[in-house]
Wavefront OBJ file of the C-alpha trace (Angstrom):
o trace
v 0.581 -18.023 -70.852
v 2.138 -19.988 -73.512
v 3.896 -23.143 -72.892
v 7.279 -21.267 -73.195
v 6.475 -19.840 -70.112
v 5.324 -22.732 -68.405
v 7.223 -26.590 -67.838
v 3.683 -27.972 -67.614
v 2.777 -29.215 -71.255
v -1.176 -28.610 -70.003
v -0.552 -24.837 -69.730
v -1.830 -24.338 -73.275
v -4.508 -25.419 -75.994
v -2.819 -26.788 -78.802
v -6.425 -26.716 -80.928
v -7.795 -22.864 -79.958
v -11.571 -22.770 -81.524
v -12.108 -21.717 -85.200
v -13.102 -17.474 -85.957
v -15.821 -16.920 -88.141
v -15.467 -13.477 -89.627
v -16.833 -11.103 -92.953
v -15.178 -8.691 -94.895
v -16.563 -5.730 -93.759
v -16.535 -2.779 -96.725
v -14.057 -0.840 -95.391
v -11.538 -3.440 -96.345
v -12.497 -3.905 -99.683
v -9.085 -3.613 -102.243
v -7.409 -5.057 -99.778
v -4.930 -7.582 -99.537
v -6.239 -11.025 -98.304
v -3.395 -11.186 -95.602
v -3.316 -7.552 -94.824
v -7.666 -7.493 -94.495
v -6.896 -10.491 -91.766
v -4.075 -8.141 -89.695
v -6.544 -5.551 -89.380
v -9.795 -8.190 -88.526
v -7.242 -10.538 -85.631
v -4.232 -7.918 -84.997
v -3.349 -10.071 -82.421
v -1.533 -12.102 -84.846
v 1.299 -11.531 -86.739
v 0.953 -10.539 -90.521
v 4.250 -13.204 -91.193
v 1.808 -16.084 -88.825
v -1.698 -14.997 -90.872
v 0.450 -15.514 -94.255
v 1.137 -19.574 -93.264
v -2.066 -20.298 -91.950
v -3.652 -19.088 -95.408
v -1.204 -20.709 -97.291
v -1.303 -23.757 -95.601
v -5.382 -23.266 -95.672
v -6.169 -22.908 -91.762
v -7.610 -19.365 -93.183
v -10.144 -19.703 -95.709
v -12.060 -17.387 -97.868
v -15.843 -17.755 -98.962
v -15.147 -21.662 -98.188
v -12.228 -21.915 -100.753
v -8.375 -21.825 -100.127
v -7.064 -18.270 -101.112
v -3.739 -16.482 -101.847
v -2.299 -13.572 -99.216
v -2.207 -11.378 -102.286
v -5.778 -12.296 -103.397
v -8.476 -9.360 -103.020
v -11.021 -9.183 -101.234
v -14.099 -7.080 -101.924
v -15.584 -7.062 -98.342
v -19.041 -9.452 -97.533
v -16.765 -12.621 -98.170
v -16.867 -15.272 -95.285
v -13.441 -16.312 -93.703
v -12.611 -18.936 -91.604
v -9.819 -19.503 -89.595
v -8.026 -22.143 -87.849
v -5.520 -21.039 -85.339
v -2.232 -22.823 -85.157
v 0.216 -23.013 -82.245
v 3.122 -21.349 -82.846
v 5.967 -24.063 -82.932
v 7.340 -22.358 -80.091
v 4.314 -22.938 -78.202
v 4.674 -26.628 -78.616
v 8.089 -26.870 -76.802
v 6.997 -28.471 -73.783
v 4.716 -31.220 -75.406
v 5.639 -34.899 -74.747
v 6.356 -37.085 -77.480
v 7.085 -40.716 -78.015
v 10.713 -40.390 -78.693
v 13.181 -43.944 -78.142
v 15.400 -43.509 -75.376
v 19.138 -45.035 -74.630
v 19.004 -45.186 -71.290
v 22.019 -45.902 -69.353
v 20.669 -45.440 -65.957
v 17.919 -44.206 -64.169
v 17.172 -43.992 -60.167
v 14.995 -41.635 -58.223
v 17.803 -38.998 -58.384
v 18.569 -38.947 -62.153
v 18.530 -40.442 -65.856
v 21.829 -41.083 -67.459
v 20.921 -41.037 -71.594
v 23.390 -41.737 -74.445
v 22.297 -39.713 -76.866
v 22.372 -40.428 -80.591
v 24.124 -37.918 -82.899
v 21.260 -36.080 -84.195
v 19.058 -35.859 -81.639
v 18.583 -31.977 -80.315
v 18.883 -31.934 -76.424
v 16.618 -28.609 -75.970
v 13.743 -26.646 -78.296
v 14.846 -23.348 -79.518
v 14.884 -21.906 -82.945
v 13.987 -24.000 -85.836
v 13.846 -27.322 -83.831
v 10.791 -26.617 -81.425
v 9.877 -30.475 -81.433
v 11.416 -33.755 -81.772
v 13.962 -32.773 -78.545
v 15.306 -34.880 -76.334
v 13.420 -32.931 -73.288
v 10.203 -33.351 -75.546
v 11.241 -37.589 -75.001
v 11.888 -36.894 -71.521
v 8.593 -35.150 -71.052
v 6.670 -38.551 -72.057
v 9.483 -41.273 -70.530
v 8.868 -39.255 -67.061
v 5.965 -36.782 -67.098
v 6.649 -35.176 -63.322
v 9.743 -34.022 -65.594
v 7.443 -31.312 -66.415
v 7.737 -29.444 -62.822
v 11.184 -29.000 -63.180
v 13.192 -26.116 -65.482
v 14.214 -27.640 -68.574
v 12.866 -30.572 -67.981
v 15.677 -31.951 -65.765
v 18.181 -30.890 -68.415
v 21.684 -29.483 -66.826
v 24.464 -30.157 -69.506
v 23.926 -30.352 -72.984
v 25.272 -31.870 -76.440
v 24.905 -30.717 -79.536
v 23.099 -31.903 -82.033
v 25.062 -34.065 -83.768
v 27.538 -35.129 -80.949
v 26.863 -38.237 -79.916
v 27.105 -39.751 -76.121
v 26.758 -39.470 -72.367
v 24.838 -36.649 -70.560
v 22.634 -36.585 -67.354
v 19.419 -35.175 -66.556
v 17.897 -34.707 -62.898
v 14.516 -36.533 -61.598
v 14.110 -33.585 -58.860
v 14.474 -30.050 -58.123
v 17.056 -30.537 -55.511
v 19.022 -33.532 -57.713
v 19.268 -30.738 -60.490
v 20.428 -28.030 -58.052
v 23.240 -30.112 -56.804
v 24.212 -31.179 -60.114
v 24.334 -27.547 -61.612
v 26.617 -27.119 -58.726
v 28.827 -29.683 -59.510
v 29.458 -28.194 -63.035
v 29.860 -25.042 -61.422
v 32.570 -26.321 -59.511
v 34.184 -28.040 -62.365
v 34.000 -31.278 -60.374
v 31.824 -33.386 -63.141
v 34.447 -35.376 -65.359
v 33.431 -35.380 -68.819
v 35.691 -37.600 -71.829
v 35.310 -37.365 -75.384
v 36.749 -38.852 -78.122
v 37.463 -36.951 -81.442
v 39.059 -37.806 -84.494
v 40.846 -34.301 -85.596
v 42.516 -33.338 -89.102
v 46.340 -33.429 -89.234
v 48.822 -35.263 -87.220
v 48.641 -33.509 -83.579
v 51.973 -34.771 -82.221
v 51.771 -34.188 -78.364
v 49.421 -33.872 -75.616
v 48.221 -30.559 -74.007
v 45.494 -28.420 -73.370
v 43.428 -24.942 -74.810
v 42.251 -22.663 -72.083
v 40.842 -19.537 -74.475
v 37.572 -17.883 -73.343
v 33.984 -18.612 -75.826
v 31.730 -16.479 -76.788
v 29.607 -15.943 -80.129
v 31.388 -15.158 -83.437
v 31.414 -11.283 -83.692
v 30.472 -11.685 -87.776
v 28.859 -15.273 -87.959
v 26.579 -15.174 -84.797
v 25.275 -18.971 -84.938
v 29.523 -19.679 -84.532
v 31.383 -19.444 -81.358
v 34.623 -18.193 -81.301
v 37.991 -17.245 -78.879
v 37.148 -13.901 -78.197
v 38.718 -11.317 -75.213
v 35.423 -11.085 -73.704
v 33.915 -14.319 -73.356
v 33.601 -16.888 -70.692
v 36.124 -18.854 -69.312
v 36.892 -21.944 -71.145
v 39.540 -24.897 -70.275
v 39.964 -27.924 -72.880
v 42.272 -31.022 -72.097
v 43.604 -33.104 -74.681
v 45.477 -36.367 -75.102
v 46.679 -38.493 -78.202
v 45.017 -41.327 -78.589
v 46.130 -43.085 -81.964
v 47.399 -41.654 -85.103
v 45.901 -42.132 -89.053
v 46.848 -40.438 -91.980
v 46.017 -37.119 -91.613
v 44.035 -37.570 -88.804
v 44.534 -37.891 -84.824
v 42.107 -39.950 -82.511
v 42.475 -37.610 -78.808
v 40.495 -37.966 -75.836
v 38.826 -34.685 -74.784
v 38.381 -33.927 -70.882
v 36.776 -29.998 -70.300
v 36.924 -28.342 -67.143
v 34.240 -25.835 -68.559
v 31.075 -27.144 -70.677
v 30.871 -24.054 -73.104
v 28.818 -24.220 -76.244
v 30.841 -25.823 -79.211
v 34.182 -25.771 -76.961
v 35.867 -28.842 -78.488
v 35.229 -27.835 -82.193
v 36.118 -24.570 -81.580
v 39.067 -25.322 -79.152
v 40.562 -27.428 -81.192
v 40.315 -25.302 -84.550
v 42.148 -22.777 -82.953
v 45.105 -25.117 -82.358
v 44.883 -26.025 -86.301
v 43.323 -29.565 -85.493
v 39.600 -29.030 -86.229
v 37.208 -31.940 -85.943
v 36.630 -34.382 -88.760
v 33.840 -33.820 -90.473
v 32.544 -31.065 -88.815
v 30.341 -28.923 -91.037
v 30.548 -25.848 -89.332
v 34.612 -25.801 -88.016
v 36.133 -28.231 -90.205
v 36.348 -27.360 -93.805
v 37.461 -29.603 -96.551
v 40.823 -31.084 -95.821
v 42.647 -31.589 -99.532
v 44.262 -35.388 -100.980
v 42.336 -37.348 -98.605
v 42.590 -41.096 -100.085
v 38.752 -41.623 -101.554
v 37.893 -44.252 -99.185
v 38.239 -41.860 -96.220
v 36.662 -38.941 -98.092
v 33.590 -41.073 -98.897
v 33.684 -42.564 -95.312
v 33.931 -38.967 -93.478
v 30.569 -37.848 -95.913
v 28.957 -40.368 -94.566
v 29.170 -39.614 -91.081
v 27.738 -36.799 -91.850
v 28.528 -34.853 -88.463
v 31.073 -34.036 -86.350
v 33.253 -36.313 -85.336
v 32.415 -35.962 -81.715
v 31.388 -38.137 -78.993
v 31.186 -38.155 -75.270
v 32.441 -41.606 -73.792
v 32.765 -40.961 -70.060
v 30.447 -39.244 -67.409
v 31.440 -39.238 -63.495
v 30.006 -37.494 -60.748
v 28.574 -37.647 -57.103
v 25.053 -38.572 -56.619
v 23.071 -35.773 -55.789
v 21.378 -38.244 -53.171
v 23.685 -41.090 -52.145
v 26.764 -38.733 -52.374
v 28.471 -41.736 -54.051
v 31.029 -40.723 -56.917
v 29.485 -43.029 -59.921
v 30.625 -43.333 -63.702
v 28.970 -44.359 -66.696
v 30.703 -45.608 -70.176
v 29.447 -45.430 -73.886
v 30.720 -47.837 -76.784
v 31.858 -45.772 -79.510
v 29.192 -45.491 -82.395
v 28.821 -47.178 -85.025
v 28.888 -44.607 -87.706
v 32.157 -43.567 -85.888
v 34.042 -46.671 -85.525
v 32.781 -47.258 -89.490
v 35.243 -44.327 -90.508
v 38.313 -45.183 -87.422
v 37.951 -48.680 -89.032
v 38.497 -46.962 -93.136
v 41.056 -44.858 -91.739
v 42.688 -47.895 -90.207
v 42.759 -49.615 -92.840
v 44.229 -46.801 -95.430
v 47.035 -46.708 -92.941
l 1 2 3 4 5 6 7 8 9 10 11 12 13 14 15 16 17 18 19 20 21 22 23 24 25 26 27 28 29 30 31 32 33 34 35 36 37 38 39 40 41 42 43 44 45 46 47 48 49 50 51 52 53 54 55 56 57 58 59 60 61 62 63 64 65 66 67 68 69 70 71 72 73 74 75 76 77 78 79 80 81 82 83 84 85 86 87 88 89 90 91 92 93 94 95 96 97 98 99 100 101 102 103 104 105 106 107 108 109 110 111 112 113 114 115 116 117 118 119 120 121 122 123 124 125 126 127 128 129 130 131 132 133 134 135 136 137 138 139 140 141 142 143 144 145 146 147 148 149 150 151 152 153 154 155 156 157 158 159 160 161 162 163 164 165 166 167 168 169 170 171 172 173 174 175 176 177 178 179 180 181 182 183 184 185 186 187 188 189 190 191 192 193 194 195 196 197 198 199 200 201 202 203 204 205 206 207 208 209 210 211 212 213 214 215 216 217 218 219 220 221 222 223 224 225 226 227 228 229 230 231 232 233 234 235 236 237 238 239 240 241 242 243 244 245 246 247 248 249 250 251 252 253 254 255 256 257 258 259 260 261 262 263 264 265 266 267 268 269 270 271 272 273 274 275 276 277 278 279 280 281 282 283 284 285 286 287 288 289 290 291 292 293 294 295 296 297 298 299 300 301 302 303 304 305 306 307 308 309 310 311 312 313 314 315 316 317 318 319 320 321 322 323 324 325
């Protein structure tokens, strides 16, 4: 079992034992890489390449090239590596904002930046890996606790469950639509009324790391309210009914308001005054963050709320866009 089958971060050996192995004749003319798929076919050809270029596989005691021939009688050693995968559920050190935390759940404001769950291409560094080593019994439970998510560079409020039966209750509660979730976001253009988006999600049928309205997908219901106007840009406050992946950005593209700075949804609005154009780079990210969190205790039954400050690489660019008002 690897640990992306398991939750517990023990399920696996992170250091398996070195293989000692010689060329046998047969091989010889071979390909260094394709001699080791036929010796350990139990790894990949793609996973034998990076462990001999990053020298975990070693031939006749000297780092080697995939291409490099072998003659057969030559003494390899290899190192196996973890897949990064495999790592998913490891616990790591990781600083967390915590806003609160009872026997029931952990309330964290997440930094923009910070990925909420492994998968592809970020298998470490997560905010369940954090969660893993803040409260290790984490590890019994799916995802670590994890029932709502952010993405990676939206900043803000989300809550994780300390128990099986906390996180069953709260996945209900989401279910039912009865979790109230507020963001703010700055959009492009001057949005001159309130309303709302209800367009179903699902994954762009070209781009397929993009959402996008399409007939078939799920259900989704965005709320939005004017908050402040700037030039060429509108400060709203964002309250979903659904919790669909990328449903603001995309939500509020369709309506031709797309979020500032967004590097996926937002383009490159034209004749932006310099100061605001230099101060939107350097947020770097969308311009996304979730502000407000209510729901009912999954063991006092109490309805409790939680509030983040706006951050400060956000109110850096509300405060240039202020001021070029």
């Amino acid at each position: 079992m690897s640990a992306s089958d398991s939750n517990n971060p023990s399920d696996y050996n992170p250091t398996p034992p070195q293989i000692h192995l010689t060329i046998p004749p047969e091989l010889a003319g071979l390909r260094f890489d394709q001699a080791l798929q036929k010796l350990l076919p139990e790894y990949s050809r793609s996973r034998l390449q990076e462990w001999i270029k990053h020298e975990y596989a070693i031939l006749s005691g000297q780092p080697a090239t995939p291409k490099q021939t072998v003659w057969g009688g030559e003494r390899v050693s290899v190192a196996p590596q973890a897949a990064p995968e495999e790592n998913a559920y490891v616990a790591e050190e990781i600083a967390l904002a915590i806003v609160h935390e009872d026997d029931g759940l952990i309330v964290i404001d997440k930094p923009a930046g910070l990925v909420v769950h492994p998968g592809s291409g970020n298998w470490q560094g997560t905010l369940l890996n954090a969660l893993l080593h803040h409260a290790p019994q984490l590890a019994g439970i799916p995802r670590a606790g994890i029932v709502h998510r952010l993405d990676k560079d939206t900043s803000g409020l989300l809550v994780v469950a300390k128990t099986l039966t906390a996180q069953t209750d709260l996945v209900r509660q989401l279910q039912a639509r009865s979790v109230k979730r507020e963001y703010l976001a700055l959009v492009q253009g001057d949005l001159a009324h309130d309303g709302s988006v209800e367009a179903p999600l699902g994954r762009h049928p070209i781009h397929r790391t993009k959402m996008a309205i399409v007939s078939d997908g799920k259900p989704a219901t965005t709320h939005y309210r004017v908050l402040e106007h700037y030039p060429q840009h509108t400060l709203v406050e964002c309250r979903l009914e659904t919790g669909r992946t990328h449903q603001i950005r995309v939500h509020m593209l369709s309506i031709g308001h797309p979020l500032a700075g967004d590097p996926v949804y937002g383009g490159k609005p034209a004749n932006l005054p310099p100061a605001v154009r230099e101060a939107t780079k350097a947020l770097g990210r969308q311009a996304l963050h979730a502000r407000r969190l209510g729901l009912i205790h999954p063991l006092s039954h109490e309805f409790m709320e939680w509030h983040s400050a706006i951050p400060a690489d956000l109110a850096t660019l509300l405060e240039v866009l202020h001021g070029a008002a």
